[in-house]
py3Dmol code that shows the C-alpha trace and the ligand (Angstrom):
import py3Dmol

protein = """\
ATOM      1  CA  UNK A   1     146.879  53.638  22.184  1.00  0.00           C
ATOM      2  CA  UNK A   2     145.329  50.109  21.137  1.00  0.00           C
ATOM      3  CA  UNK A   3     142.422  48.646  22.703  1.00  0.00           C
ATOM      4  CA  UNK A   4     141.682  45.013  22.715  1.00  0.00           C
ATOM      5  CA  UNK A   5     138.408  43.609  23.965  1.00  0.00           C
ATOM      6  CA  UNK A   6     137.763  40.187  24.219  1.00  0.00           C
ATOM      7  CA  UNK A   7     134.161  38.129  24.250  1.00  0.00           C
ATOM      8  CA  UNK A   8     135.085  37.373  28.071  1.00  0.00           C
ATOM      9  CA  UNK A   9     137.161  38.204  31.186  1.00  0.00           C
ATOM     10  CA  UNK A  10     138.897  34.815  30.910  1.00  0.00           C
ATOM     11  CA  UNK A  11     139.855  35.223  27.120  1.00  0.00           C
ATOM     12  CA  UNK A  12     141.284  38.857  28.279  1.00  0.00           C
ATOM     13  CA  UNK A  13     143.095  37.665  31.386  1.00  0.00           C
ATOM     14  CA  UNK A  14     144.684  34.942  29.131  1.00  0.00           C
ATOM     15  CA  UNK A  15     145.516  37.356  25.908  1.00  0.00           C
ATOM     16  CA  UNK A  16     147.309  39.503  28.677  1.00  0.00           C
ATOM     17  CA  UNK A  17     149.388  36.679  30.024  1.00  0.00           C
ATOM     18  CA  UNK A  18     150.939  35.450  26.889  1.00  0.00           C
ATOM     19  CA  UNK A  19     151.651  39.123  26.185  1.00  0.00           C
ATOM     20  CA  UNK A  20     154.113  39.141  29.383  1.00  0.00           C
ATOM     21  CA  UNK A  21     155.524  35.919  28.653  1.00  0.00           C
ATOM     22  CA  UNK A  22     156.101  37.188  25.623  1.00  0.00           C
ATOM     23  CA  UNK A  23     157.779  40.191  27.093  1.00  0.00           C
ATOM     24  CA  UNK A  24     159.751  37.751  29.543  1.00  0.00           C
ATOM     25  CA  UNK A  25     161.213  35.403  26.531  1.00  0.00           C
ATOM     26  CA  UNK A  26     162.557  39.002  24.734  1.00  0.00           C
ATOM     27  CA  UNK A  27     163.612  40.304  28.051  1.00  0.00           C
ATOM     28  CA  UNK A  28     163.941  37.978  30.442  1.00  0.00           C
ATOM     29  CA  UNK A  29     165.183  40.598  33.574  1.00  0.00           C
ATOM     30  CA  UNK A  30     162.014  42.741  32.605  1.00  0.00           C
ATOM     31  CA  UNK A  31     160.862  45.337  35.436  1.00  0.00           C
ATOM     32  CA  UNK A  32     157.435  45.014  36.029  1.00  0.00           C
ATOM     33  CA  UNK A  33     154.345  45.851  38.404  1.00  0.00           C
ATOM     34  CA  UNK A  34     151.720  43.463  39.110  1.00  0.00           C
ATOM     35  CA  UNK A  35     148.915  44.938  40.679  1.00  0.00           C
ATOM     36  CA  UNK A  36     146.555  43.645  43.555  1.00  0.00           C
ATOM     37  CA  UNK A  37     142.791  43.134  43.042  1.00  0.00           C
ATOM     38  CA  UNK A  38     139.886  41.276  41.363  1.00  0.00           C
ATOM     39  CA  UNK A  39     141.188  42.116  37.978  1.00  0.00           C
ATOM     40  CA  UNK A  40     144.307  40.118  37.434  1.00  0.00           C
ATOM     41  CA  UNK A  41     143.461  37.065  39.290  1.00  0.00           C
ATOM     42  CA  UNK A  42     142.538  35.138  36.340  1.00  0.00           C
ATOM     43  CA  UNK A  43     145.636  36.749  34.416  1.00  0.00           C
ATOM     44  CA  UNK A  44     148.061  35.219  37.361  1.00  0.00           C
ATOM     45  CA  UNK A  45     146.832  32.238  36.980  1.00  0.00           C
ATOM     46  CA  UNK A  46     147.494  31.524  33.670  1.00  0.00           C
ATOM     47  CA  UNK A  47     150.423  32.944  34.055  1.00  0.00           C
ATOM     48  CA  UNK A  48     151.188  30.532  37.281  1.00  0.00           C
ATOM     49  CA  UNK A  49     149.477  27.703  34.810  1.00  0.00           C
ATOM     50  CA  UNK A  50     152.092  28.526  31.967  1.00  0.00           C
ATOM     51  CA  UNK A  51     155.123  28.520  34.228  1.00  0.00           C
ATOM     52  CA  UNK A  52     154.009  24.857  35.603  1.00  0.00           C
ATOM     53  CA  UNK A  53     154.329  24.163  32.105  1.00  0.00           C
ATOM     54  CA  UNK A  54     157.403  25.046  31.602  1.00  0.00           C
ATOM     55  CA  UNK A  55     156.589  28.129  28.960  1.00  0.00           C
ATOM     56  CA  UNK A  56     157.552  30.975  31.113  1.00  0.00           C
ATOM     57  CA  UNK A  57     160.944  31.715  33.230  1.00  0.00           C
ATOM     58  CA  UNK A  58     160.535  34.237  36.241  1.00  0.00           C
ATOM     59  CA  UNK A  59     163.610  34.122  37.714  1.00  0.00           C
ATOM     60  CA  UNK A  60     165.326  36.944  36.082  1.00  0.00           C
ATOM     61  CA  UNK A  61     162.186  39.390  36.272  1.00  0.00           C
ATOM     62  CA  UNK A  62     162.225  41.927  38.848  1.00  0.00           C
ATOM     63  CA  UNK A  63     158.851  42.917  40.881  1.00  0.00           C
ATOM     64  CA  UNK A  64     158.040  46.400  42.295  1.00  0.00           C
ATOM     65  CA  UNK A  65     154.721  46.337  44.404  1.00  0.00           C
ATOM     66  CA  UNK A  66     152.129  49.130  42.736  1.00  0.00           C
ATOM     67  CA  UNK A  67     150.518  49.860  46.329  1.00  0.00           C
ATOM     68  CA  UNK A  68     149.138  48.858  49.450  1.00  0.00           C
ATOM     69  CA  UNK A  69     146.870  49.675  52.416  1.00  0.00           C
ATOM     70  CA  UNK A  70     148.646  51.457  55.427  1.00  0.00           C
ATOM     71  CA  UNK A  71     148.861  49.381  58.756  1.00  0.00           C
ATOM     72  CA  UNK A  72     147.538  46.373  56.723  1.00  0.00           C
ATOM     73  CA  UNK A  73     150.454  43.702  57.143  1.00  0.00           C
ATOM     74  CA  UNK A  74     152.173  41.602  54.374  1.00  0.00           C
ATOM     75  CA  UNK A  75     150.487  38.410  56.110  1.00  0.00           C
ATOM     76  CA  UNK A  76     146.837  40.293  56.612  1.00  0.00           C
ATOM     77  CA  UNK A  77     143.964  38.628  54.280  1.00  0.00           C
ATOM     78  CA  UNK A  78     143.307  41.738  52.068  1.00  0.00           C
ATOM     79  CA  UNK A  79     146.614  43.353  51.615  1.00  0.00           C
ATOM     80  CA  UNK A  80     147.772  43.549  48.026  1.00  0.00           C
ATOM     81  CA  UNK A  81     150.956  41.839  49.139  1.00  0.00           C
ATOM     82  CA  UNK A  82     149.159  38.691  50.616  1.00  0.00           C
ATOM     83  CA  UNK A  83     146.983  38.277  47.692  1.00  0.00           C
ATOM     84  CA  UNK A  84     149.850  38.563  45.071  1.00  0.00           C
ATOM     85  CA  UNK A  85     152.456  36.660  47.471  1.00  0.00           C
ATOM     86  CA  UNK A  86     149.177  33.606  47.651  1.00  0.00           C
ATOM     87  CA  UNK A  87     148.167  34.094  43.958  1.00  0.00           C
ATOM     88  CA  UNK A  88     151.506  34.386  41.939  1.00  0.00           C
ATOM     89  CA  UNK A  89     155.042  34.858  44.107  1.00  0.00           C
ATOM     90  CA  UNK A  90     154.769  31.855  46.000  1.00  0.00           C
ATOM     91  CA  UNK A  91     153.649  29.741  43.338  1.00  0.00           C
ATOM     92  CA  UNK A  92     156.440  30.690  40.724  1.00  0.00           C
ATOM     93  CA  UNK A  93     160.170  31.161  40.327  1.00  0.00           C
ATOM     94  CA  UNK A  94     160.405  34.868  41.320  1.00  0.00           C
ATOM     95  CA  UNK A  95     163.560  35.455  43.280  1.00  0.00           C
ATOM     96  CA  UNK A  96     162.682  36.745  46.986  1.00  0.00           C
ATOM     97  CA  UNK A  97     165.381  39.140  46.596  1.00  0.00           C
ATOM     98  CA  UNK A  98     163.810  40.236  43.388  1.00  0.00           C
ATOM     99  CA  UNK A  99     160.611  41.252  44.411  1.00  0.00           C
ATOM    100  CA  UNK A 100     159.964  44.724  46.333  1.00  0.00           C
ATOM    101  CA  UNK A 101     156.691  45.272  48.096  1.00  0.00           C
ATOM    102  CA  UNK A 102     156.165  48.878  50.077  1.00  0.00           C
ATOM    103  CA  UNK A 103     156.569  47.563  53.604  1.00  0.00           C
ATOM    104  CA  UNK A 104     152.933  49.455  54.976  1.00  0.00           C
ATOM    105  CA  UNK A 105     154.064  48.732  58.734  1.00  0.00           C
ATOM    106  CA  UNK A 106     157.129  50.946  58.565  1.00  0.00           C
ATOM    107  CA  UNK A 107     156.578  53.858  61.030  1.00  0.00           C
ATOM    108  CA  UNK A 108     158.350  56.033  58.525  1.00  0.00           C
ATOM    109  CA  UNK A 109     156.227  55.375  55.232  1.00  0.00           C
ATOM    110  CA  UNK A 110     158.752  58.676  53.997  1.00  0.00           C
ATOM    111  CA  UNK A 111     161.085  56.692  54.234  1.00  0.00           C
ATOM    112  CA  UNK A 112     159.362  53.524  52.468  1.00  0.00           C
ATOM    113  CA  UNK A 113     158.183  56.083  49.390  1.00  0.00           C
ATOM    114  CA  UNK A 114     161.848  57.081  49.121  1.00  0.00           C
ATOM    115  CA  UNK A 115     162.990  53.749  49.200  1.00  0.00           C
ATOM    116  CA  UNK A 116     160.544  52.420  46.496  1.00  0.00           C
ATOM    117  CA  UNK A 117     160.953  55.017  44.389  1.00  0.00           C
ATOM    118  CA  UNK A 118     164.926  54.611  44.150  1.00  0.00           C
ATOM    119  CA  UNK A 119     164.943  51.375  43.220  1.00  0.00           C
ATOM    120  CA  UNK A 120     162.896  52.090  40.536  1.00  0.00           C
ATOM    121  CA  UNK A 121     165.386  54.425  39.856  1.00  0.00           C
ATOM    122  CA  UNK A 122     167.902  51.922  40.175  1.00  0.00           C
ATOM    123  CA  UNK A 123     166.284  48.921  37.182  1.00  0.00           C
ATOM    124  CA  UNK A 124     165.891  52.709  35.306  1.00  0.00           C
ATOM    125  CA  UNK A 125     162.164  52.235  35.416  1.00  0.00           C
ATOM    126  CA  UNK A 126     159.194  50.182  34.371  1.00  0.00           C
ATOM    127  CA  UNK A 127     159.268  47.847  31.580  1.00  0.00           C
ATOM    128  CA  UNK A 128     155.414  46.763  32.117  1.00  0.00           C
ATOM    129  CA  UNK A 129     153.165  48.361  34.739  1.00  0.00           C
ATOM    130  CA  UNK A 130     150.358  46.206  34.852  1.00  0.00           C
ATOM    131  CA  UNK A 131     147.132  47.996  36.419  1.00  0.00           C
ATOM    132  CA  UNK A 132     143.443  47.824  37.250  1.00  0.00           C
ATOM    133  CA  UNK A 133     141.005  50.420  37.362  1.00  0.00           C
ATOM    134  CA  UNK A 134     139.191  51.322  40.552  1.00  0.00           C
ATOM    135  CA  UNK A 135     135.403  52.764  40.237  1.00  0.00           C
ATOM    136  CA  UNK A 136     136.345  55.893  40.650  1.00  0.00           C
ATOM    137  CA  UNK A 137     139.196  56.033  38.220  1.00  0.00           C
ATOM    138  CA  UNK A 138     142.119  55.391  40.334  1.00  0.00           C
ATOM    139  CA  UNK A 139     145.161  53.970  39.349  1.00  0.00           C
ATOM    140  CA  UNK A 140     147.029  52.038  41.865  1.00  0.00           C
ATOM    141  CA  UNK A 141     146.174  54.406  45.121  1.00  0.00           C
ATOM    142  CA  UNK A 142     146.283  57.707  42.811  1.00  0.00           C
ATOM    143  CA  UNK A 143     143.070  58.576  43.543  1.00  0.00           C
ATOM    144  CA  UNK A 144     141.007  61.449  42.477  1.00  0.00           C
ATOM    145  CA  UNK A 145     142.450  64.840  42.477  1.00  0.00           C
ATOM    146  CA  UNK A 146     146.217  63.146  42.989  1.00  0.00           C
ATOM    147  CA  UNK A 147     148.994  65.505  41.959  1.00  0.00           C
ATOM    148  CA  UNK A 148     149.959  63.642  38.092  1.00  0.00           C
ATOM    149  CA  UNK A 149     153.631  65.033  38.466  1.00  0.00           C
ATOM    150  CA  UNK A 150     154.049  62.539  41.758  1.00  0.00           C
ATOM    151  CA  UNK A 151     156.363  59.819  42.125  1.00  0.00           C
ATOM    152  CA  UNK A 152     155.688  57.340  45.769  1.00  0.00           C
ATOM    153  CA  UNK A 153     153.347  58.881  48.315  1.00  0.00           C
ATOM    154  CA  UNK A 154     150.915  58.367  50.838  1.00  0.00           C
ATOM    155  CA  UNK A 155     147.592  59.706  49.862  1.00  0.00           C
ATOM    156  CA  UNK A 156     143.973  59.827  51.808  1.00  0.00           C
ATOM    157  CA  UNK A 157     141.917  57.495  50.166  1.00  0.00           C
ATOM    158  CA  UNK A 158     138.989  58.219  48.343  1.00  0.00           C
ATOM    159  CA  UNK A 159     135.458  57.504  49.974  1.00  0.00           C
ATOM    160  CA  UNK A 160     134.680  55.090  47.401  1.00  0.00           C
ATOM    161  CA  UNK A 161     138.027  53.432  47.763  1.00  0.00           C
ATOM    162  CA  UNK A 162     137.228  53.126  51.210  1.00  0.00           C
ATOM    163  CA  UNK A 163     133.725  51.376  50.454  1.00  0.00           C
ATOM    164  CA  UNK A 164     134.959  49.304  47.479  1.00  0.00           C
ATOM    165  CA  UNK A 165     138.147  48.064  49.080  1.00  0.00           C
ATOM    166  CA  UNK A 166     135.904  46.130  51.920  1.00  0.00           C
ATOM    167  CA  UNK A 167     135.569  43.147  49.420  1.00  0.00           C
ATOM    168  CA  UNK A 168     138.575  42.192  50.196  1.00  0.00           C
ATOM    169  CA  UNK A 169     138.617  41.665  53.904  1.00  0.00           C
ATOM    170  CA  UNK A 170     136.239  39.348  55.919  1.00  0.00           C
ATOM    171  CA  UNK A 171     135.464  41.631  58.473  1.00  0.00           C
ATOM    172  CA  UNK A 172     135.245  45.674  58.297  1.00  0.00           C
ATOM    173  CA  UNK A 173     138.406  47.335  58.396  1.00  0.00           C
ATOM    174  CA  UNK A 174     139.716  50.780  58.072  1.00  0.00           C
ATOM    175  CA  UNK A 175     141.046  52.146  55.585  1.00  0.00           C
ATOM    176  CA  UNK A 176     141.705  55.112  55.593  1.00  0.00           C
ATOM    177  CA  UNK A 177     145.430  55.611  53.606  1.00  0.00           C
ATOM    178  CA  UNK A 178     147.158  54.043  50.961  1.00  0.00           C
ATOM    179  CA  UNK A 179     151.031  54.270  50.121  1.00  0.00           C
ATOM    180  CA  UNK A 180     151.477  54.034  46.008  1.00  0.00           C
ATOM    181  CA  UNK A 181     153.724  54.792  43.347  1.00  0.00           C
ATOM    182  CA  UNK A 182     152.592  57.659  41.007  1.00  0.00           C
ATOM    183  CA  UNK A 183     151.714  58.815  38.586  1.00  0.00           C
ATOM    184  CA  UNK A 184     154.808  59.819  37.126  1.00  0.00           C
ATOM    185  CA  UNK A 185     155.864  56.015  37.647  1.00  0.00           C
ATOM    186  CA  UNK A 186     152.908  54.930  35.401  1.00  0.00           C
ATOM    187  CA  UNK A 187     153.872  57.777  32.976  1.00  0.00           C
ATOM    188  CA  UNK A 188     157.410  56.896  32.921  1.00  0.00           C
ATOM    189  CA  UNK A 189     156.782  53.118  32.271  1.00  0.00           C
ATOM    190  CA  UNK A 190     157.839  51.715  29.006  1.00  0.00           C
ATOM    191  CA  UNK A 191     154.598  50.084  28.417  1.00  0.00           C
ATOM    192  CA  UNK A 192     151.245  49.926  30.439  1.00  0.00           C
ATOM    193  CA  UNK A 193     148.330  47.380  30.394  1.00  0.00           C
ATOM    194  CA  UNK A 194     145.472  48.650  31.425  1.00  0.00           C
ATOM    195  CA  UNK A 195     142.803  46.253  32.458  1.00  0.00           C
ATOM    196  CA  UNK A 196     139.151  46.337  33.309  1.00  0.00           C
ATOM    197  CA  UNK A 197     135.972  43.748  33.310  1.00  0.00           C
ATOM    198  CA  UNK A 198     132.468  43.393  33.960  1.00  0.00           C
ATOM    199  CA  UNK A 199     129.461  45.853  33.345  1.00  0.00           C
ATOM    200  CA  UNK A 200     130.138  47.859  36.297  1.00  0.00           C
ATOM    201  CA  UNK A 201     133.429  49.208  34.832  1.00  0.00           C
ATOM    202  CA  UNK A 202     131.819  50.603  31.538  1.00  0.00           C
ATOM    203  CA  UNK A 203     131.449  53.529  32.837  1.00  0.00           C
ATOM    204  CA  UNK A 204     134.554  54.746  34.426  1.00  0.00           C
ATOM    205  CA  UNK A 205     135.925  52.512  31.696  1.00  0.00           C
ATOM    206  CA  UNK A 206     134.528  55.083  28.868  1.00  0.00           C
ATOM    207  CA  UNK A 207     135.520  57.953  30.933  1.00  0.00           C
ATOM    208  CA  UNK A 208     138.920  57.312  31.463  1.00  0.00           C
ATOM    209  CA  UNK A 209     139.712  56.380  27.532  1.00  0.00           C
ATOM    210  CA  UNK A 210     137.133  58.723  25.925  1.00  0.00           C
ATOM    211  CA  UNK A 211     136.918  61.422  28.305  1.00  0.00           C
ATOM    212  CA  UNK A 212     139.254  64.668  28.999  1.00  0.00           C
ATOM    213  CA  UNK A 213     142.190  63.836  30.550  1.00  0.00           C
ATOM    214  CA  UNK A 214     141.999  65.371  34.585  1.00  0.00           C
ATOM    215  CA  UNK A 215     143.139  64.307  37.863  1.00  0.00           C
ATOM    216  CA  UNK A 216     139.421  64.082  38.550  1.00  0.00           C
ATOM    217  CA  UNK A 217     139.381  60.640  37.105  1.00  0.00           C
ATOM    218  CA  UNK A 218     143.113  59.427  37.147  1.00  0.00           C
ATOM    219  CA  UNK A 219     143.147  56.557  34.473  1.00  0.00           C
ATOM    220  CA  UNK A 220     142.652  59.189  31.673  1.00  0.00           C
ATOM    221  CA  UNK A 221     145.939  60.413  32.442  1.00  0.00           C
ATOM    222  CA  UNK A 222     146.852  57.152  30.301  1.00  0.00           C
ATOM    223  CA  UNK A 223     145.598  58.419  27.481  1.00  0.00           C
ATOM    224  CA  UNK A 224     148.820  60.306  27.192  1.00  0.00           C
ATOM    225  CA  UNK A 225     151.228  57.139  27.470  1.00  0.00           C
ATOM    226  CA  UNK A 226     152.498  56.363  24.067  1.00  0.00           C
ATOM    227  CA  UNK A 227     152.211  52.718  24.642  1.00  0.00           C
ATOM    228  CA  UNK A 228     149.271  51.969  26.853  1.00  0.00           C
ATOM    229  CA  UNK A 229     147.503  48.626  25.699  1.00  0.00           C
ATOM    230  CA  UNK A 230     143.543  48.069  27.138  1.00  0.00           C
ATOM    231  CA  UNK A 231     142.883  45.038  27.981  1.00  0.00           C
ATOM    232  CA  UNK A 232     138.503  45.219  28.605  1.00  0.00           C
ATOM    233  CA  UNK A 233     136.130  42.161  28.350  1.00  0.00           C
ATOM    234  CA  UNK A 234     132.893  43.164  26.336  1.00  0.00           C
ATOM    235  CA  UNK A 235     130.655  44.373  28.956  1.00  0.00           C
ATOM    236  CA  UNK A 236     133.491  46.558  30.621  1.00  0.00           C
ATOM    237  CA  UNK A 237     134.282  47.826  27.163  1.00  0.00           C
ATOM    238  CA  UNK A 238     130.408  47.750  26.306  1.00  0.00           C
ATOM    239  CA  UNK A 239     129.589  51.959  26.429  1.00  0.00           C
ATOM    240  CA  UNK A 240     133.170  52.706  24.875  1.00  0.00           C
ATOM    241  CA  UNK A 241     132.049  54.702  21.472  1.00  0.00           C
TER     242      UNK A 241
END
"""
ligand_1 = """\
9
PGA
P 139.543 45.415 41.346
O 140.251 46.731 41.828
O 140.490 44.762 40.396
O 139.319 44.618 42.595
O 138.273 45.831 40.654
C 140.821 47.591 40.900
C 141.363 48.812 41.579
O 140.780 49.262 42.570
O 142.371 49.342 41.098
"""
view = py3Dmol.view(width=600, height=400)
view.addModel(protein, "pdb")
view.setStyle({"model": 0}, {"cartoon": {"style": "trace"}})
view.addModel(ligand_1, "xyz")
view.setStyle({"model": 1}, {"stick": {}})
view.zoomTo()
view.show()
């Protein structure tokens, strides 16, 4: 386990960048997970930033979406795919074919959970899973009381996931299920960054690293991943003992 906290979210969102790039000139055809949200914005665009300047090659990397809301379209404003498609795919040299979102509008999200989880199978896992931290400790949409030994599902979300995830829509939407890989994914990845900023993280922040590990807050599950790197600003990392 190694935490790093930085004086600010922008010095952490950068310090995690040129980690991948590093990642991508050892390994150029590096698996990896990118995950929606507040969090990485300021990571992608460095990372969008360094491949404008030439320092960073994407076109070997392969992409597997983390998760998504159900019934929330690929082109809705809010959807993790949207923002990560606006924010990073389309502004970069990922290959189309290279880059596997969990299509939410399939009728038969069984079948989309499958399909996910084989071609994970298929690149023989994770090299990087990249993740925030919601509120209430989820990870991706493994939210509270989530089953750790699951690979792709479709879970009920969490009331506060429900509440929380309105910042990212103009207008009030519902929201009531997510489709996400697991826990077993995350588990199973050969590295994780974990990353978290601002005040009103500290506290989930402090339970997930210092607290017991329980499906009652999800991200302390990490604590068990041999090679989980934090990534916290000061004020997310601020009650951490
Ligand atoms: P945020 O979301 O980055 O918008 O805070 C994190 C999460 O819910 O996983």
């Amino acid at each position: 386990m190694k935490i790093h906290v930085y004086e600010t979210y922008e010095e952490m969102s950068r310090n995690a960048a040129e980690e991948i790039i590093r990642l991508l000139e050892n390994k150029p055809n590096s698996v990896l997970c990118i995950p929606g949200g507040d969090t990485p914005k300021v990571m992608l665009g460095f990372l969008v930033e360094a491949y404008k300047h030439g320092r960073v090659d994407f076109s070997q990397a392969v992409f597997i979406g983390l998760d998504d809301w159900v019934g929330i379209g690929p082109e809705d404003e809010g959807s993790c795919q949207q923002f990560l498609n606006s924010n990073f795919f389309h502004q970069v040299n990922a290959k189309k074919e290279n880059i596997h979102f969990f299509d939410t509008m399939n009728e038969n999200l069984q079948d989309e959970c499958q399909k996910q989880d084989e071609i994970v199978k298929k690149y023989s896992g994770f090299d990087l899973m990249i993740l925030g931290i919601g509120m209430n400790g989820h990870l991706g949409f493994n939210e509270p009381g989530v089953d750790f030994s699951l690979n792709s599902h479709v879970i009920d979300l969490d009331e506060t996931t429900q509440s929380v995830g309105q910042k990212y829509f103009s207008k009030k939407r519902v929201l009531k299920h997510g489709i996400t890989l697991g826990v077993n994914h995350l588990l199973n990845s050969r590295m994780v960054f974990l990353l978290a900023n601002g005040v009103k993280k500290a506290e989930i922040v402090k339970a997930a690293v210092e607290g017991p590990v329980t499906n009652a807050n999800p991200a302390s599950v990490l604590q068990q991943h041999e090679n989980i790197h934090y990534y916290f600003d000061k004020e997310a990392a601020s009650l951490l003992g």
